[in-house]
C-alpha positions in Angstrom: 132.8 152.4 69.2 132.7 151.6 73.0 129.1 150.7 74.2 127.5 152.3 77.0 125.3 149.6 79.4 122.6 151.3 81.7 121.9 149.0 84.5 118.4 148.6 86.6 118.1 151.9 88.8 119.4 154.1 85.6 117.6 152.2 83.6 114.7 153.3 85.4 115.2 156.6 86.0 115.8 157.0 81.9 112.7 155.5 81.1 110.6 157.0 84.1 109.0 153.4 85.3 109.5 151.4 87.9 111.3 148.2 87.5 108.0 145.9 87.1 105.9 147.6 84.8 109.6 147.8 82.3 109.9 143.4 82.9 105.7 143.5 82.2 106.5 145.7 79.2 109.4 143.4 77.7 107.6 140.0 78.6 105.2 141.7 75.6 107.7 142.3 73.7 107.7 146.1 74.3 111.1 146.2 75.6 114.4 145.1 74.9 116.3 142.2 76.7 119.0 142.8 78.9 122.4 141.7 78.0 124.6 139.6 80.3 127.5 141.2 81.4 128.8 138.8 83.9 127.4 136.0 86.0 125.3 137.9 88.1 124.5 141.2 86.0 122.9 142.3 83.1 122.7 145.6 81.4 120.3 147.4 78.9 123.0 148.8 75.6 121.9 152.4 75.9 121.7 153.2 72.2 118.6 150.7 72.2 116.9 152.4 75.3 117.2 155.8 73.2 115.4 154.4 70.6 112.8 152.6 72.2 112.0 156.0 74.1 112.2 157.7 71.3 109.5 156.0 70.1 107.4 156.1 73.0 107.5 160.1 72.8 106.7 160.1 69.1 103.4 158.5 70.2 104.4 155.2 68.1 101.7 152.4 68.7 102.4 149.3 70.1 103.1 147.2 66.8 105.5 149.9 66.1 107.5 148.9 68.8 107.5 145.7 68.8 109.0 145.7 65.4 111.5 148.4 66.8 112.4 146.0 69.4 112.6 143.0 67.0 114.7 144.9 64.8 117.0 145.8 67.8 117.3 142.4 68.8 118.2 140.5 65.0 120.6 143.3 65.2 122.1 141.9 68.7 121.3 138.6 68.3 121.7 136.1 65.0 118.4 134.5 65.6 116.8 137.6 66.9 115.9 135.9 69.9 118.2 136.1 73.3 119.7 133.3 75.0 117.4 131.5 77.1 119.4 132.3 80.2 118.2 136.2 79.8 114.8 135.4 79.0 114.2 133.1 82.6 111.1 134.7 83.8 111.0 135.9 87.3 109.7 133.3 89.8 106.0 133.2 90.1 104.7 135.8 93.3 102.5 133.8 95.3 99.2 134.6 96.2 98.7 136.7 99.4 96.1 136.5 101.9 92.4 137.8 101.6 92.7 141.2 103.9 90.2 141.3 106.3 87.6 144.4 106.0 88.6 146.7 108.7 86.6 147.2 111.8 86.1 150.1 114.0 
C-alpha cells in the first residue's frame, strides 16, 4: 500500500486553517505529528488527516481526539510518542513593541 504525504500548504488547504492555529492544535495534542521525510521536510500521512477531520465534522469533542490522535500515533510510532527531532517546538516569537495610540 503506497502512502500518500500531504505537506504544509495542502495540508492547510485540507483542513481549512492556517498553519499556526494546526502547530497550536497539535502542541495540545489535537493533531498529529508530522513525519520526517528527509532532512529538511516533513509531511502529514494523509490517511491520518482524514481521520482526524473526520472527526472534527462528526462534532467529536476534544478528548475524543486526542485519543484519535494517540491511537494514530502508537500506530506510527512503537512508544506512541515521535522522535524528539519532530516534536522541537518552534522558537519562542519575541515580544513586540507597545503601539502607540494614534493621533490625529
Amino acid at each position: 500500500m503506497a502512502h500518500r504525504f500531504l505537506r504544509r500548504k495542502a495540508l492547510c488547504e485540507a483542513c481549512g486553517m492556517s498553519y499556526s492555529a494546526l502547530y497550536r492544535r497539535e502542541q495540545v495534542g489535537l493533531f498529529v505529528h508530522p513525519v520526517r521525510l528527509g532532512p529538511r521536510a516533513v509531511g502529514w500521512p494523509a490517511h491520518e488527516i482524514e481521520a482526524v477531520n473526520t472527526a472534527l465534522i462528526a462534532g467529536a469533542p476534544d478528548d475524543a481526539i486526542r485519543a484519535l490522535v494517540a491511537q494514530l500515533h502508537a500506530a506510527r510510532y512503537p512508544d506512541g510518542k515521535p522522535p524528539a527531532d519532530i516534536q522541537k517546538p518552534m522558537r519562542p516569537v519575541k515580544p513586540g513593541r507597545p503601539r502607540k495610540e494614534a493621533t490625529k
